[in-house]
C-alpha positions, 0 to 999 in steps of 0.5 A, spaced: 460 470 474 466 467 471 471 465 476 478 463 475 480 456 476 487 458 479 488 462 485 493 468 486 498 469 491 501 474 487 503 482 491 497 485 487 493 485 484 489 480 488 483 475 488 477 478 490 471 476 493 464 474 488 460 480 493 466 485 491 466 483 485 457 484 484 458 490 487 461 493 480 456 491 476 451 496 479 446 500 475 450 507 473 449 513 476 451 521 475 457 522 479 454 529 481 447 527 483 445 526 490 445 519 490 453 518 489 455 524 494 451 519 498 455 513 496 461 518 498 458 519 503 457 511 505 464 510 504 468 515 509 467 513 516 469 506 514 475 508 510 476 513 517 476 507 522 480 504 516 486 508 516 485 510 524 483 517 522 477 523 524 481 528 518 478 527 511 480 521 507 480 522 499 478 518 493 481 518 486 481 515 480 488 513 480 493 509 481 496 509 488 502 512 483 498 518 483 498 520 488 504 518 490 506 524 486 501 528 488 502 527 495 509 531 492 507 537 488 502 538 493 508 539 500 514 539 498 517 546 498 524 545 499 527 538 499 525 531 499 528 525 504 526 520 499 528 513 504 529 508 499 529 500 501 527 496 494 523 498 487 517 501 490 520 506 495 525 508 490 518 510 486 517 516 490 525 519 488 523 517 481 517 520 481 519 527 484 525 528 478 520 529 473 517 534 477 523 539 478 523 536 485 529 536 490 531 530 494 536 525 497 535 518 497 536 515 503 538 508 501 539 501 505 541 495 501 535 491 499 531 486 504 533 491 509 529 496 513 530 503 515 534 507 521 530 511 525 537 513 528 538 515 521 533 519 519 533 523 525 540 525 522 538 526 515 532 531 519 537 534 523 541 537 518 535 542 516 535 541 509 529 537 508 520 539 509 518 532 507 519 525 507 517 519 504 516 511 506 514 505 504 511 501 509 511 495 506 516 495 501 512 489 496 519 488 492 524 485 498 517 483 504 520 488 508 516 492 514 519 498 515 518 501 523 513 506 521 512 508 528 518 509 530 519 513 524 514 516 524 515 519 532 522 522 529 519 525 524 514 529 529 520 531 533 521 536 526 515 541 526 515 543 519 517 536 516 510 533 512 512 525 513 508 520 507 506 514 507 505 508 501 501 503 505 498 500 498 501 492 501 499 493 508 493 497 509 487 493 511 493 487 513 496 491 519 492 495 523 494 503 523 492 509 527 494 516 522 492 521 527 496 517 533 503 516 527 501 523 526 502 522 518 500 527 513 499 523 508 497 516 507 495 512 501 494 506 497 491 501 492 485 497 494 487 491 489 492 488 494 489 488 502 483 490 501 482 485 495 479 489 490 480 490 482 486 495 481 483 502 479 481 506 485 487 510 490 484 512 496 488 516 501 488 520 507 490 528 509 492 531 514 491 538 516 497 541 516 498 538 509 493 541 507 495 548 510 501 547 506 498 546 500 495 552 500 502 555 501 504 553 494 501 556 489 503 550 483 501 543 486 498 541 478 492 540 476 489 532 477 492 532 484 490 538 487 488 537 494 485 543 496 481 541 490 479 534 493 478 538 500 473 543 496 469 536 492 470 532 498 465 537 503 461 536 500 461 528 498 463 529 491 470 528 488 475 533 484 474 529 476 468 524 474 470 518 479 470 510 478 463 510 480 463 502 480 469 502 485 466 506 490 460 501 490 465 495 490 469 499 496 463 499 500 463 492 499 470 491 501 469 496 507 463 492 509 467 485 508 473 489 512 470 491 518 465 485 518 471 480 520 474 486 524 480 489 523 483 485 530 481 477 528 484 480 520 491 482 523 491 475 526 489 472 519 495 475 516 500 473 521 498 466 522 498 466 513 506 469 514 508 465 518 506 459 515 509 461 509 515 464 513 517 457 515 516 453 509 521 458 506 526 457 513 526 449 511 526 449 504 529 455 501 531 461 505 527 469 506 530 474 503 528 479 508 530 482 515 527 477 518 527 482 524 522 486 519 518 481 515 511 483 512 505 480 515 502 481 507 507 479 503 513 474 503 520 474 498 522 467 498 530 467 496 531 461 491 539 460 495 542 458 487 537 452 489 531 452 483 529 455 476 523 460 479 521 460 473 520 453 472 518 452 479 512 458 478 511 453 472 510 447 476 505 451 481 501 453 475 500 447 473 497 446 480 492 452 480 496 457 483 500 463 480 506 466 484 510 472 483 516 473 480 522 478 484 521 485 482 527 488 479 534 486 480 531 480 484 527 477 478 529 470 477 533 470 484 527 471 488 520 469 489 513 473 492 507 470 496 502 475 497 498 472 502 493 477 504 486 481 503 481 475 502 486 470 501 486 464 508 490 459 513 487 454 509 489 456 502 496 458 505 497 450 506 494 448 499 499 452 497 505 450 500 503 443 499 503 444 491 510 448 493 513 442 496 510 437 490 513 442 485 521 442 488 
């Protein structure tokens, strides 16, 4: 196996372990013979433990961004509350447009979390069936307060509430049946360290109850079509079986370390690439609000990124540049999934070297 001389510390896609990676090449399979609805099979209960869940979780062939919309065509029947803090939560509004789909934008200036006083006001009105949130808002580093959101958004009987969690599932623990989450989704190419091409997500009943009262809920992305497949162990459409093999890998590598002794990782990996940012540079994010996945370092009008991420790349690391409008403002660690503390003081070593 060919492995790159240069370790990734970009928000995703991100380094993968050998045993993920070997697990790929498994010999091909029918998708629809007993031995993949056994793979599926194999995979549920530790997606379930993953996302805090007994309800049924989902695997599409797809970017999370798919199911992003997905999520939309599925339950919004009135009007979206789209709350919108950087690049990735504006997606969510950006992606009900082309579907005909009502919303507001609830907006907060970049590197800021959201209210949760403000979202009960917005709720209050009555307007809105649905709301959207980024947990982690991979552009700016930002941890929104998914609990506290969530506990509002519960106060609302008929208000579905849809989580992105693509940078923070398997860095921070979550339980979607106590948050009372409808639909949660992710990526596996940022925590869960594995190659990007496989969305997974999980649904609650309601969502699925609210599903079947719409009759258009498009095509690739039906859920109830993912409910009927899914008793059953299969998938809707022809599935990346190898994937599926790598995320029982990834799953088993998960659980193994344990998702206590994880969380741990991550903070210890944040916080040491926090006070590095605090000396040298600045953190562009809330520091009330930071990610435990992903850090934006602000350049504070002291250093040329991009000959700075020049300078790393030299040294064997390639760092993320600002996402939007914080390009050459901003830059991003992603320090997660199999990334380690020991690899986080090499890197900003080399960062120290290069300013």
């Amino acid at each position: 196996m060919i492995r790159s001389p240069k370790k990734m510390f970009i928000p995703g896609p991100t380094e993968v372990h050998p045993d993920v990676l070997t697990a790929m090449t498994h010999y091909q399979i029918g998708h629809r013979t007993q031995e993949m609805r056994d793979l599926v099979k194999r995979v549920k209960p530790g997606l379930r433990t993953l996302f805090g869940t007994r309800g049924d979780v989902f695997l599409s062939t797809s970017s999370a961004t798919c199911v992003m919309e997905g999520a939309l065509t599925n339950l919004v029947k009135t009007k979206l509350l789209a709350l919108e803090c950087g690049a990735w939560s504006q997606k969510w509004a950006d992606t009900a447009q082309p579907n005909g789909i009502a919303l507001e934008r609830q907006i907060v200036p970049w590197g800021k979390a959201h209210d949760p006083d403000d979202v009960r006001k917005a709720l209050k009105t009555g307007a809105y069936d649905t709301v959207t949130l980024v947990w982690c808002e991979t552009s700016t580093g930002v941890l929104n307060p998914l609990a506290d959101i969530a506990k509002v958004v519960r106060e609302f009987d008929d208000v579905m509430l849809c989580v992105d969690a693509v940078s923070a599932l398997a860095a921070v623990p979550i339980d979607v049946d106590a948050l009372g989450i409808d639909v949660c989704l992710a990526g596996t190419q940022k925590a869960m360290a594995m190659p990007p091409g496989l969305g997974v997500f999980s649904c609650s009943e309601r969502a699925l109850k609210r599903a079947a009262s719409k009759p258009q809920r498009g095509y690739y992305m039906d859920f109830l079509q993912f409910k009927k497949n899914g008793d059953n162990d299969e998938t809707p459409s022809t599935p990346t079986t190898a994937h599926i093999f790598a995320l029982e890998a990834a799953l088993g590598r998960i659980h193994g370390e344990t998702m206590e002794k994880r969380a741990e990782r991550h903070r210890r990996m944040a916080k040491l690439t926090q006070d590095w940012a605090r000396e040298h540079l600045a953190i562009f994010s809330d520091p009330a609000h930071l990610s435990p996945s992903v850090t934006c370092i602000a350049n504070a009008g002291k250093i040329d990124v991009d000959a700075f991420a020049k300078q790393l790349d030299a040294r064997g690391f390639i760092l993320g540049d600002g996402y939007g409008k914080l390009k050459n403002t901003t830059f991003r660690i992603g320090h997660f999934g199999e990334h380690t503390v020991d690899d986080v003081t090499r890197l900003l070593a080399a960062m120290t070297e290069a300013l």
